[in-house]
Backbone bond lengths (Angstrom), bond angles and torsions (degrees), N, CA, C in turn:
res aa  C-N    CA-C-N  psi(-1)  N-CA   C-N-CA  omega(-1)  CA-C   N-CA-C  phi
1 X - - - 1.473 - - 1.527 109.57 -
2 X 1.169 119.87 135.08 1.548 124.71 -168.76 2.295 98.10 -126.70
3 X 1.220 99.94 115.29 1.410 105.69 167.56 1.812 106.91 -80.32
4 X 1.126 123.61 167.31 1.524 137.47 167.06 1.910 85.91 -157.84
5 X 1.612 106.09 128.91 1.718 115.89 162.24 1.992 90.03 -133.56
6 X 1.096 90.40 136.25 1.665 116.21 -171.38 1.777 90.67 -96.60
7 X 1.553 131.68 108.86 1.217 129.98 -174.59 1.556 115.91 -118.19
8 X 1.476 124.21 116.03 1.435 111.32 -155.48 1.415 102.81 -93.53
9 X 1.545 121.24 171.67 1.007 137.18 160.54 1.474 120.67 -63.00
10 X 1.390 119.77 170.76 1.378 125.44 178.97 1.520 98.10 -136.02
11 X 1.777 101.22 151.57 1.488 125.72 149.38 1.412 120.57 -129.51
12 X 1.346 125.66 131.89 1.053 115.45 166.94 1.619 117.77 -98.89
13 X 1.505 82.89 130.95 1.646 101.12 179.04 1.378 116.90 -71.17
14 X 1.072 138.84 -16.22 1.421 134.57 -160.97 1.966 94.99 -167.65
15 X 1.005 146.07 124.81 1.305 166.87 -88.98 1.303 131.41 147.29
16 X 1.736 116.49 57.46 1.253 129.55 166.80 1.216 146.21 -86.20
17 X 1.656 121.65 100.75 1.792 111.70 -143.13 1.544 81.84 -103.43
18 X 1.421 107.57 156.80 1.906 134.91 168.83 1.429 88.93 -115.26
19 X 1.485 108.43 162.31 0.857 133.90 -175.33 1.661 123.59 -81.31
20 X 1.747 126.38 129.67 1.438 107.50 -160.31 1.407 126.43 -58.62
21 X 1.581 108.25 164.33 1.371 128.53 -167.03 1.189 106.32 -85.37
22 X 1.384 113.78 -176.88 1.640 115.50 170.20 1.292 111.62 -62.88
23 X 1.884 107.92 -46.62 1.398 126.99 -133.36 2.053 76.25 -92.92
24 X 1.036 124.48 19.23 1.821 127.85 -160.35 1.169 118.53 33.86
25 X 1.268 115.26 27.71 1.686 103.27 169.48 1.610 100.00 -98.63
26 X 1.463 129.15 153.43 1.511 122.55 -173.08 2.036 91.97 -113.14
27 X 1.505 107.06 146.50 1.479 113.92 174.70 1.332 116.38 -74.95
28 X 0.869 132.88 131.17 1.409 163.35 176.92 1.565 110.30 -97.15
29 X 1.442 96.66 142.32 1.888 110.90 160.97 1.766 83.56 -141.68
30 X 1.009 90.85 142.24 1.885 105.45 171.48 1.003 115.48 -162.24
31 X 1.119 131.09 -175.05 1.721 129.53 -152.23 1.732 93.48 -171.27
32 X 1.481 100.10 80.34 1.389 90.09 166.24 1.736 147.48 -95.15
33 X 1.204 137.00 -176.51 1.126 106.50 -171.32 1.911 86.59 -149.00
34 X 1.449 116.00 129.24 1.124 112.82 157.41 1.709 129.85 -67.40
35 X 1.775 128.12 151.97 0.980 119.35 165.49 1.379 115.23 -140.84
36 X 1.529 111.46 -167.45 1.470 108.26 -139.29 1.550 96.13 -96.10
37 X 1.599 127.35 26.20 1.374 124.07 -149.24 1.467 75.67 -117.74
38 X 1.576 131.30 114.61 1.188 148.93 157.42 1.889 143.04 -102.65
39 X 1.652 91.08 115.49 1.859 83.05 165.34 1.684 107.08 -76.09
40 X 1.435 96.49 162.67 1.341 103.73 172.21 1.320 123.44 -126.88
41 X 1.274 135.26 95.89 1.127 144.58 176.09 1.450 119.63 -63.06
42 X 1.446 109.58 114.08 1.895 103.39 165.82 1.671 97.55 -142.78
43 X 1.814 82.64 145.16 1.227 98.29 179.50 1.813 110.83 -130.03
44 X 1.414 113.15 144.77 1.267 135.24 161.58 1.356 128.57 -86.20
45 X 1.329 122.87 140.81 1.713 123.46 -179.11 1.840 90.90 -60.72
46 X 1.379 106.44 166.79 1.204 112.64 -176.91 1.767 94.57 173.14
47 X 1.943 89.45 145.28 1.988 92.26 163.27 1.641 137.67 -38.05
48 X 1.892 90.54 -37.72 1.449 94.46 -150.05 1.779 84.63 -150.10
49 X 1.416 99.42 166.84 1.848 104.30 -161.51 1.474 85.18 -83.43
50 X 1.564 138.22 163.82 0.427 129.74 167.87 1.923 98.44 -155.49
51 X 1.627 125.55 174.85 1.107 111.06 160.27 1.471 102.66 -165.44
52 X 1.821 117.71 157.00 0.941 142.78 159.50 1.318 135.41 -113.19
53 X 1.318 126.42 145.16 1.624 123.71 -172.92 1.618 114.06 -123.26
54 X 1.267 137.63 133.72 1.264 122.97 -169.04 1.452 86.74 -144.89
55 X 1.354 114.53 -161.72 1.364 130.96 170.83 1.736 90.88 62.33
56 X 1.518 131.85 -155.89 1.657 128.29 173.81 0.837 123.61 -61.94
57 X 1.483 110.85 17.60 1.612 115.91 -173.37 1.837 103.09 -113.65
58 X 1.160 114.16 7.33 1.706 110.03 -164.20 1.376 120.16 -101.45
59 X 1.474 98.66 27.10 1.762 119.97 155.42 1.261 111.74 -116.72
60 X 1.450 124.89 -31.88 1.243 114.38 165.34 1.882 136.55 -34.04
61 X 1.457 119.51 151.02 1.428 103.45 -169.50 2.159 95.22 -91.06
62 X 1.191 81.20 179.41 1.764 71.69 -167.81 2.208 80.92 -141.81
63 X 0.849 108.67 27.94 1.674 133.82 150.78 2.223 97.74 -52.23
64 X 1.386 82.30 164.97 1.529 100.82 170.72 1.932 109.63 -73.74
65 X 1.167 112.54 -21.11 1.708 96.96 147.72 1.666 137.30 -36.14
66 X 1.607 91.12 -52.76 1.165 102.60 -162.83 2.223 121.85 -64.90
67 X 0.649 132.27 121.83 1.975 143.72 -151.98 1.947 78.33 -49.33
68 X 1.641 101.80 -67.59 1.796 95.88 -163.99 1.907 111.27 -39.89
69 X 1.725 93.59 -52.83 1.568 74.70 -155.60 2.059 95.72 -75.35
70 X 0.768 135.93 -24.96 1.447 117.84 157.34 1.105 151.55 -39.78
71 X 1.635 95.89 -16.87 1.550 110.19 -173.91 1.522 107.95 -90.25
72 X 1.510 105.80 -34.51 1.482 143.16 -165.63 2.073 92.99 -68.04
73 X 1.295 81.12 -67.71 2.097 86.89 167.35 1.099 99.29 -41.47
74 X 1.340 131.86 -100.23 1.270 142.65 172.73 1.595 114.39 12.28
75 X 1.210 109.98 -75.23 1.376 133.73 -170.90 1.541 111.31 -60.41
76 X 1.060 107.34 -31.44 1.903 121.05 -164.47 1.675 71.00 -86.88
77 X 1.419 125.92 -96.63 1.625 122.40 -166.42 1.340 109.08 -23.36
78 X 1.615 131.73 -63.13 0.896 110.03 -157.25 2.090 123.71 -76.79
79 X 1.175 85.08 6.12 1.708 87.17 -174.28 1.632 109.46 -127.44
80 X 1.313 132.77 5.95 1.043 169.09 82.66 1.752 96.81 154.09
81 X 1.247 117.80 59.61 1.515 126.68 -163.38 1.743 98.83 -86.93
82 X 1.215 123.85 108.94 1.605 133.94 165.13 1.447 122.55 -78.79
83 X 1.389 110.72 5.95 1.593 145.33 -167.68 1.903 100.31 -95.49
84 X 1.503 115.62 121.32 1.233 108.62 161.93 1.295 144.17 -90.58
85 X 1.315 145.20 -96.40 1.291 126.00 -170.36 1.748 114.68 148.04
86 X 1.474 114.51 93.44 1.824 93.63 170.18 1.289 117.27 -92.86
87 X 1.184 114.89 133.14 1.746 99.85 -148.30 1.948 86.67 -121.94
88 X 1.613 108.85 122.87 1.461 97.08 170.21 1.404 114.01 -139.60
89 X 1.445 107.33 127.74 1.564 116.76 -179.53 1.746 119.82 -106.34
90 X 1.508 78.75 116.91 1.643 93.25 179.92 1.960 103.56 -85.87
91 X 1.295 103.89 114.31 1.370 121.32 -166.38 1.606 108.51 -83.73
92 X 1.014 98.11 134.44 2.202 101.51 178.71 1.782 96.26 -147.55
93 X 1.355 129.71 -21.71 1.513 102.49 -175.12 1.800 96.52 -94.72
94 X 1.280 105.88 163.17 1.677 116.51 -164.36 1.321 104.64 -68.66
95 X 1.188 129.68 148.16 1.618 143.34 175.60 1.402 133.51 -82.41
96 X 1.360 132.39 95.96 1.342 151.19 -143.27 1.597 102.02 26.85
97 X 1.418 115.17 83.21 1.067 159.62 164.80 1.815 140.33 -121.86
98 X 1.211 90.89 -2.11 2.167 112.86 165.70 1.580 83.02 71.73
99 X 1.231 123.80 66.64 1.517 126.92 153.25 1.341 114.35 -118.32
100 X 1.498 110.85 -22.73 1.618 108.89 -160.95 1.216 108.36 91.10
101 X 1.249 138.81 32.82 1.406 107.93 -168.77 1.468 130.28 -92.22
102 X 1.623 97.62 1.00 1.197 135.02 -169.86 1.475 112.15 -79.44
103 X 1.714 91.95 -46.00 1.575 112.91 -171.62 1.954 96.61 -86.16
104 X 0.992 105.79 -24.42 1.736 91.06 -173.21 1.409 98.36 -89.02
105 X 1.220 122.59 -8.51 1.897 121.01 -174.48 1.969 86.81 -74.40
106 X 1.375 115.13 -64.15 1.800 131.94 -176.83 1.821 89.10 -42.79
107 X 1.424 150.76 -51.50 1.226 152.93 -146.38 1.367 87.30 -91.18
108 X 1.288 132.90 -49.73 1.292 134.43 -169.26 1.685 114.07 -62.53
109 X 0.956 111.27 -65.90 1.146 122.44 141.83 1.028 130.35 0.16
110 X 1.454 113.42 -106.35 1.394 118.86 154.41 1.788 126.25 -1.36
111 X 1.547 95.10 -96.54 1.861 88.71 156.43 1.146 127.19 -15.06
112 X 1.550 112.86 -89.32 1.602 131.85 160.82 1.693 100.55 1.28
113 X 0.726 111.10 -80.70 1.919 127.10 -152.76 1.486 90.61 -86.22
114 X 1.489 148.46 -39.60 0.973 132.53 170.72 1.476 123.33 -65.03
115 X 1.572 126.35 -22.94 1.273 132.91 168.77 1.842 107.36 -82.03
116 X 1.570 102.01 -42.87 1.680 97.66 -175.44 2.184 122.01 -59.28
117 X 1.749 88.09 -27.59 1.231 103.91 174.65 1.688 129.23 -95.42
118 X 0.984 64.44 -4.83 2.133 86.33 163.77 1.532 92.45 61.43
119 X 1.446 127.63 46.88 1.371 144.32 -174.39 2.016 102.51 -64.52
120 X 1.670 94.76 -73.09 1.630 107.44 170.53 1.763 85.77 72.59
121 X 1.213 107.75 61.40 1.559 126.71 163.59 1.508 105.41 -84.65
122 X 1.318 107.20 126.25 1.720 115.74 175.07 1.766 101.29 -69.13
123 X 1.610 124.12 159.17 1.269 127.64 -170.51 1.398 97.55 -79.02
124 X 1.539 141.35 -24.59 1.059 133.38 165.64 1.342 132.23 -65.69
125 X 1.666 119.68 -11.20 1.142 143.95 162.10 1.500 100.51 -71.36
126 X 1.087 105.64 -81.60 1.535 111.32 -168.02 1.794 119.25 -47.37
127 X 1.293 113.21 -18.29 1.002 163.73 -159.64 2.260 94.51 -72.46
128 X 1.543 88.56 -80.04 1.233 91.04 161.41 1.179 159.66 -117.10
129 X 1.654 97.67 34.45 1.303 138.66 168.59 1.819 106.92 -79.13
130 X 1.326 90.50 -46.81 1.572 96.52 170.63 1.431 130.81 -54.15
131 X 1.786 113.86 -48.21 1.412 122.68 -161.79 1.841 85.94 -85.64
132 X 1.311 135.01 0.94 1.469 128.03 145.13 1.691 119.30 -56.58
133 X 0.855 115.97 -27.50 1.472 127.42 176.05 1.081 116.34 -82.09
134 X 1.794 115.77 -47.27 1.640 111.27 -164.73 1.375 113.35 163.49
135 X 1.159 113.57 118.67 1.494 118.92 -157.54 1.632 109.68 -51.15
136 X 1.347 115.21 15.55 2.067 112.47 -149.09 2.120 76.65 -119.09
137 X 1.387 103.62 -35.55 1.840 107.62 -153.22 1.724 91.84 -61.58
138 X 1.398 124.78 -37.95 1.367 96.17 -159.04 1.875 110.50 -85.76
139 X 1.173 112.60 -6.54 1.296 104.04 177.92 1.800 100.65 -100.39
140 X 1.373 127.31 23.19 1.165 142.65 175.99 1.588 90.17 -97.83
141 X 1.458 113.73 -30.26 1.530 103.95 -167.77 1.635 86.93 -92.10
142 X 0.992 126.51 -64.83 1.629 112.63 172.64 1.116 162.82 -24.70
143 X 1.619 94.32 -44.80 0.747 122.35 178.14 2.153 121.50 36.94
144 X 1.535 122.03 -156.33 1.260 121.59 -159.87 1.268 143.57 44.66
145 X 1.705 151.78 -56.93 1.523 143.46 144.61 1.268 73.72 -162.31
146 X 1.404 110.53 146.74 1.501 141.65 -155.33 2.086 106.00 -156.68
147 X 0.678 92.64 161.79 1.820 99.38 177.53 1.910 86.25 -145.98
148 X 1.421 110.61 128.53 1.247 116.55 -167.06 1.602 98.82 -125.72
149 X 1.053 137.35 118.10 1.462 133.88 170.31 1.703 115.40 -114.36
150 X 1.404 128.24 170.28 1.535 153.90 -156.97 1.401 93.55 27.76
151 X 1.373 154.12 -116.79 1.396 120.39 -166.92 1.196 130.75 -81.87
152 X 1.217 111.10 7.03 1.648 115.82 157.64 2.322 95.52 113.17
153 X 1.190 88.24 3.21 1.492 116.04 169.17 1.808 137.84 -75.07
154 X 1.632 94.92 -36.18 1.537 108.42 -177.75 1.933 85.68 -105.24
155 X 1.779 81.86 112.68 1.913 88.58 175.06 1.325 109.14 -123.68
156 X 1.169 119.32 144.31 1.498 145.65 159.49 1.588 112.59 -91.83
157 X 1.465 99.59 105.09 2.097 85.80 169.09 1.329 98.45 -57.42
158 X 1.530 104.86 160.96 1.249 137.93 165.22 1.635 120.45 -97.55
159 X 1.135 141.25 126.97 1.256 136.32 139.12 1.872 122.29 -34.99
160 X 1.539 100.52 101.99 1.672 89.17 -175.29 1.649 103.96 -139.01
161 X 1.019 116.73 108.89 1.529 133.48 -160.97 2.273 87.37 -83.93
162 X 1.320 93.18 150.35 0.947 107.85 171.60 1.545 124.58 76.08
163 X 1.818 120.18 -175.62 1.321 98.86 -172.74 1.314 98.28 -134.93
164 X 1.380 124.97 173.66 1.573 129.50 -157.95 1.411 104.60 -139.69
165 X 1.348 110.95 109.62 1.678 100.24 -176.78 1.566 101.01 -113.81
166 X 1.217 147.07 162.54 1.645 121.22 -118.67 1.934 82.17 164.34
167 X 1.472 117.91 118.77 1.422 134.59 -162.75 2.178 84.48 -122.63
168 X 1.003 99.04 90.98 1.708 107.55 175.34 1.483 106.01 -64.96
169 X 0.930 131.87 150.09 1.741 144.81 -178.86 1.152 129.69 -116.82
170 X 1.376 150.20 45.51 1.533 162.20 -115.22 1.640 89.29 -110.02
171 X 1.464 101.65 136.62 1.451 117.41 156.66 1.617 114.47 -111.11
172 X 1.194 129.23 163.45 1.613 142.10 161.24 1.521 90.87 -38.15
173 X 1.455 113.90 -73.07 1.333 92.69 -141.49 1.647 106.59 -118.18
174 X 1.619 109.44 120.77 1.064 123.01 -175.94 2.342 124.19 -34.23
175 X 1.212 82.08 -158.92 1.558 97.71 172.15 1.372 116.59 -153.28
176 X 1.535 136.02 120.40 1.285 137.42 142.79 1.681 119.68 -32.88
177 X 1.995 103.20 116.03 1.425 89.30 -169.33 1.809 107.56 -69.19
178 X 1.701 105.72 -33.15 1.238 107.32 166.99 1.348 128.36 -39.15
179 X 0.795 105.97 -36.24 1.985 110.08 -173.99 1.137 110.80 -71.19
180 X 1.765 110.05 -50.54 1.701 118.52 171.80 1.656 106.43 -29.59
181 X 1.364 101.90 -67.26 1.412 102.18 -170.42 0.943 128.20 -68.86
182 X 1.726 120.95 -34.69 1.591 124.89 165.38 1.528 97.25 -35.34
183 X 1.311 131.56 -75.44 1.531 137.99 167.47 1.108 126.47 -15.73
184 X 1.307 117.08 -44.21 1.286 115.64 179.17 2.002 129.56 -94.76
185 X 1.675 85.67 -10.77 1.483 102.58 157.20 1.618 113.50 -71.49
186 X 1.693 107.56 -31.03 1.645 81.31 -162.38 1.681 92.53 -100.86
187 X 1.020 105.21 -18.60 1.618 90.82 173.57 1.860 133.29 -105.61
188 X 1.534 118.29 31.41 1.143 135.15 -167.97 1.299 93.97 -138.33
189 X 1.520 111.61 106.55 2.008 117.18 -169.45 1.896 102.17 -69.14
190 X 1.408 89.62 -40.19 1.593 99.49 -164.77 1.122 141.05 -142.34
191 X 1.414 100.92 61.17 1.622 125.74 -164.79 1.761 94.10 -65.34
192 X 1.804 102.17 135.21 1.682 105.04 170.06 1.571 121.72 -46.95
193 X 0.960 129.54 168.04 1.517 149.69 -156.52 1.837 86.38 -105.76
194 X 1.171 101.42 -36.85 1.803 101.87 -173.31 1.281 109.16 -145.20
195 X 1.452 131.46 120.47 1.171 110.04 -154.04 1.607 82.26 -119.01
196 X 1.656 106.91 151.71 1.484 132.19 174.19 1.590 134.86 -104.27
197 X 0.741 113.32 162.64 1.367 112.44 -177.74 1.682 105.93 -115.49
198 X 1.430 124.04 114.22 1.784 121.86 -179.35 1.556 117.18 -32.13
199 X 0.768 134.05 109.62 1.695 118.03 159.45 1.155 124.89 -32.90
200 X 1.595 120.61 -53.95 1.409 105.99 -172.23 1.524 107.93 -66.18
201 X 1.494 126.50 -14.46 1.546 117.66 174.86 1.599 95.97 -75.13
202 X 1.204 149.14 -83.56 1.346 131.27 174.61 1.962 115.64 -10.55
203 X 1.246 101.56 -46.73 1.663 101.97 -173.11 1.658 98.07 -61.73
204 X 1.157 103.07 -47.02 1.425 109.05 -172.54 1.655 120.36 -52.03
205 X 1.196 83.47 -72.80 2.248 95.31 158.33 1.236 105.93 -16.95
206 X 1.752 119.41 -75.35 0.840 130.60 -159.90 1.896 127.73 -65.98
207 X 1.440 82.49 -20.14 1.909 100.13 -178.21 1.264 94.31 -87.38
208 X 1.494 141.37 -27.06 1.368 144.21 -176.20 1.838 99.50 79.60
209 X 1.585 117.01 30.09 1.430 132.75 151.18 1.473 105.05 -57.45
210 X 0.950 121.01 87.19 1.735 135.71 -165.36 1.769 97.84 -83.62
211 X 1.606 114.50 -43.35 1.477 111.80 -163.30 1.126 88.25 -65.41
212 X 1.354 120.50 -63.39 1.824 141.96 -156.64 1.515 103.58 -28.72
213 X 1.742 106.32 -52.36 1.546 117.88 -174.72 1.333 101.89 -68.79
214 X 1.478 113.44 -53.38 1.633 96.14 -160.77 1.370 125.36 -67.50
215 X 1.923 96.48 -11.06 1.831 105.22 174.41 1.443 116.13 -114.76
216 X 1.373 104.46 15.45 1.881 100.17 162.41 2.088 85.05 -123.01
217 X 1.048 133.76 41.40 1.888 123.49 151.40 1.235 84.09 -42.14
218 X 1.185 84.17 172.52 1.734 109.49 160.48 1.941 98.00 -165.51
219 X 1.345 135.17 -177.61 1.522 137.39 -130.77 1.737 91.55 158.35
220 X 1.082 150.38 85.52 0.991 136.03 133.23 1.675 151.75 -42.38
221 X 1.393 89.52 -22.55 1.123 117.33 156.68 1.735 118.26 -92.42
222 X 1.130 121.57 2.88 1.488 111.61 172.80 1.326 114.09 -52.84
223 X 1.140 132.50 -74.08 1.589 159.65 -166.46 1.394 93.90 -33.40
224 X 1.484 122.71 -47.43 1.645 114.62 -170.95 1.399 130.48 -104.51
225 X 1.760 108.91 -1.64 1.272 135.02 148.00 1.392 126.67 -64.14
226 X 1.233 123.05 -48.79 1.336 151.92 177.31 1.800 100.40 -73.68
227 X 0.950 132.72 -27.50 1.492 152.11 168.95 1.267 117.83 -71.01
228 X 1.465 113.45 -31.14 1.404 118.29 172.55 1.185 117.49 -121.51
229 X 1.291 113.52 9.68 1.808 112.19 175.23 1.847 98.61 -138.16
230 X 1.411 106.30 124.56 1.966 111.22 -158.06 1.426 77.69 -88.43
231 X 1.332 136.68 -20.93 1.993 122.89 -164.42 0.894 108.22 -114.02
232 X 2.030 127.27 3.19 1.748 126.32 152.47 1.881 92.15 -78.44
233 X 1.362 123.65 -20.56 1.566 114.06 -163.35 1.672 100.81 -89.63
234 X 1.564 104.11 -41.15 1.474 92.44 -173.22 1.618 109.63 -78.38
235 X 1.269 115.35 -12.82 1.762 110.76 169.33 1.691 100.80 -81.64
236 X 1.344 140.17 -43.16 1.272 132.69 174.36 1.687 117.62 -61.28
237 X 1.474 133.80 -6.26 0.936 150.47 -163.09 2.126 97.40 -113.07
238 X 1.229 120.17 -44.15 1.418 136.46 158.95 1.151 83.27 -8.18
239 X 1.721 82.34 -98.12 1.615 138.16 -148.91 1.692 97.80 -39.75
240 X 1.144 120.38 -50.38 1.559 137.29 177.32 1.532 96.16 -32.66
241 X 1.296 105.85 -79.55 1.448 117.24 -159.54 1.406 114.73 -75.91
242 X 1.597 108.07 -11.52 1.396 96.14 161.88 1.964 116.65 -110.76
243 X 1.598 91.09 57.73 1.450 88.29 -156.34 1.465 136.47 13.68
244 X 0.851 120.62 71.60 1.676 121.94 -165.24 1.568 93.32 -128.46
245 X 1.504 103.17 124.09 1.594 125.52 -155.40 1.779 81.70 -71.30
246 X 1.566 120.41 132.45 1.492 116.10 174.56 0.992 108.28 -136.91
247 X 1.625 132.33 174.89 1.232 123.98 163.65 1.678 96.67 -160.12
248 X 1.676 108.62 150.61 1.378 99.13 171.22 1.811 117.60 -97.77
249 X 1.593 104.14 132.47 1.473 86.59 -172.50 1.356 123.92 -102.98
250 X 1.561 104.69 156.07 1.129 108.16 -166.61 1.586 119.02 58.34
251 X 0.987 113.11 -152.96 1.432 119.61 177.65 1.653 132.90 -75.67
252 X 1.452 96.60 -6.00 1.677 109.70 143.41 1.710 79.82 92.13
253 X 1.694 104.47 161.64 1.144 107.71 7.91 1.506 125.86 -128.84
254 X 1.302 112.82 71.61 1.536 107.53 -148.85 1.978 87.45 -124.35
255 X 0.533 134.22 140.54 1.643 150.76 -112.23 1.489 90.29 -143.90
256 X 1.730 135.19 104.26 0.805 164.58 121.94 1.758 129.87 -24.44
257 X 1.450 120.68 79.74 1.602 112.13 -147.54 1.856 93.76 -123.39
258 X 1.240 126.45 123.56 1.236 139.28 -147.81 1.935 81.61 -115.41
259 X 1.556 105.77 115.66 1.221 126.88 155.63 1.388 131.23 -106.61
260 X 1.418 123.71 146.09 1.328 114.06 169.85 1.287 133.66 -117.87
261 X 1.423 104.57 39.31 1.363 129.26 147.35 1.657 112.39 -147.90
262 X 1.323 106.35 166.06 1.366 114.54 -174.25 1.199 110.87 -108.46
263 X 1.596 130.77 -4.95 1.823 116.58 144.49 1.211 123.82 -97.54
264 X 1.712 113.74 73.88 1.477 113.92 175.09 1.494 96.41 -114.78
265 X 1.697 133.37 -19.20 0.916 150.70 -159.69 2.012 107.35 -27.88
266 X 1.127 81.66 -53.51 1.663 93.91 -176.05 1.497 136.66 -64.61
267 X 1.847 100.05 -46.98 1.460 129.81 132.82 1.116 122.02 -16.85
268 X 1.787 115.74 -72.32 1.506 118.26 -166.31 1.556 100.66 -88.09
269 X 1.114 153.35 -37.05 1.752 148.81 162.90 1.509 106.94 -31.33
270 X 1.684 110.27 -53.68 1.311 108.91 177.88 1.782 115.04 -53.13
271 X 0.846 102.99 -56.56 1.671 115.18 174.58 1.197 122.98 -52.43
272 X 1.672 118.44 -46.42 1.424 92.92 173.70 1.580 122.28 -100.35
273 X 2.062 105.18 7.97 1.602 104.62 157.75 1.329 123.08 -60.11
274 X 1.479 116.67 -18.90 1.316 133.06 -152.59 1.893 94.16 -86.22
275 X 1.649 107.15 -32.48 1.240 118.58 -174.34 1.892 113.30 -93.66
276 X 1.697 99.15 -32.36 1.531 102.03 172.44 1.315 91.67 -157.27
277 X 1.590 117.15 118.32 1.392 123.57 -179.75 1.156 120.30 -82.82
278 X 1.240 119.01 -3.78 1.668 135.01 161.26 1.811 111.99 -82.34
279 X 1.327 100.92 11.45 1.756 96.41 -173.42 1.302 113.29 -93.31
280 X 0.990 126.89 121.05 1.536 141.64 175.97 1.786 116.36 -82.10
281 X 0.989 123.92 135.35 1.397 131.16 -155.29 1.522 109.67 -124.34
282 X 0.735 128.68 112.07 2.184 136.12 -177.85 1.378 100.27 -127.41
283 X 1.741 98.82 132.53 1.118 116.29 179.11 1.406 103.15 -97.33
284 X 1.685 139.99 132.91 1.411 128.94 151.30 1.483 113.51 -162.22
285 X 1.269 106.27 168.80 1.444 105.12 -152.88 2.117 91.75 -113.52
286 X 1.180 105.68 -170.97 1.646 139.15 -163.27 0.826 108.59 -176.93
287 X 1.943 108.38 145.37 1.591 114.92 5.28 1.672 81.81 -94.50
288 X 1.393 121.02 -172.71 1.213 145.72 -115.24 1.840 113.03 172.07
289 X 1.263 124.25 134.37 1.701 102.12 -164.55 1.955 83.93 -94.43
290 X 1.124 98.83 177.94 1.642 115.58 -178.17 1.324 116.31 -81.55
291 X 1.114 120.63 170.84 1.426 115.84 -165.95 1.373 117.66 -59.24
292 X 1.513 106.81 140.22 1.723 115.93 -166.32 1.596 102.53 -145.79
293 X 1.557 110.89 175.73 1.216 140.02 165.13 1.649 97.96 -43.55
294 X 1.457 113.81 127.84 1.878 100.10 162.64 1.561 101.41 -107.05
């Protein structure tokens, strides 16, 4: 028996950090949105767990670092499975780049091994098996527009009318999400105690006001991502001057660019090679359901 789960990427549309906790995790309100840019996880029965990474993932170590084969541990302990697993993910969303791609490989997963093991885990199980991994995995299992609060983990779908087609911006060289935030502790005097998400951006979601959202984002963390990467600034500096509604997602630094059509693809690559000739350009759309059976 051979599984394949198709696991999408994330952007967050709206990105409100508080200031850190004791326990160091900082509170969150976010508003995420799945898209159609997918790893693909398949797994085979096998003695012993095992895993592989191919596609942008086939330098990666596939060690107990890695989110898949952890989740896969995880999953065998917690349901008490003595059954192994060759687990291989063909990689397509960008690599510590604020997509999740880490967390949707652990979601992929998950599934994967819960269908191969004839588990029949409820989504509320899997649910919080995930936010053990990483506050990004359980709305990886959800996927579609989500409002995520205290680590960006406890989600509420959202009502979000309409569709989002979205020109992603990838550089060579990634970002530490840790560092982002180290950054944004020492240089943000007075991050809220509770951080919110606007209403009228919820109203908006909900009216399927698509411009409204893509030009009131917000990224709290932009400013200190964009601070440490000069080719997330000179592609966010582009986009500026060619008014083109942007946002950096997640924890950056791969540059989030909201179009309103879906043959500009060629157009906008030219433009921001012109700004970083190492910039890589992905077309994909939102929202998108969470990781599933392909």
């Amino acid at each position: 028996m051979t599984v394949s789960v198709r696991a999408p990427a994330k952007v967050n549309l709206y990105l409100a950090v508080g200031g850190i906790r004791p326990d160091g995790y900082h509170p969150l309100a976010s508003v995420f949105q799945s898209v159609d840019l997918y790893d693909t996880v398949t797994v085979h029965p096998a003695d012993e767990l095992t895993l592989q990474m191919g596609g942008r993932g086939a330098d990666l170590p596939v060690d107990g670092a890695n989110l898949a084969l952890r989740a896969a541990r995880m999953l065998a302990d917690y349901a008490g499975v003595d059954e192994g697993a060759d687990i291989f993910v063909d990689k397509r969303i960008p690599i510590a780049g604020g997509m999740a791609g880490g967390s949707a490989d652990a979601a992929g997963t998950l599934v994967a091994l819960d269908r191969l093991w004839d588990l029949a885990l409820g989504q509320d199980e899997l649910l919080e098996l995930g936010s053990r991994l990483g506050a990004d995995v359980p709305f990886c299992l959800m996927g579609g527009t989500a409002l995520g609060i205290e680590r960006g983990d406890r989600l509420t779908p959202l009502l979000s009318r309409g569709r989002y087609s979205w020109v992603f911006v990838t550089q060579e060289r990634g970002l530490s999400t840790p560092d982002v935030f180290r950054r944004f502790d020492r240089e943000v005097l007075d991050p809220p105690e509770v951080p919110e998400v606007d209403d009228r951006f919820l109203a908006a979601l909900a009216q399927g006001d698509t411009d409204y959202v893509a030009r009131h984002a917000r990224n709290d963390l932009a400013e200190c991502a964009l601070a440490m990467h000069s080719d997330a600034r000179a592609i966010m500096d582009a986009c500026t001057r060619a008014s083109l509604p942007a946002i950096v997602s997640g924890s950056g630094p791969t540059i989030a660019v909201y179009v309103s059509q879906d043959d500009c693809l060629d157009s906008l690559t030219e433009l921001m090679q012109e700004a970083v000739p190492t910039a890589e350009c992905i077309a994909a759309r939102g929202p998108v359901s969470g990781a599933h059976i392909a």
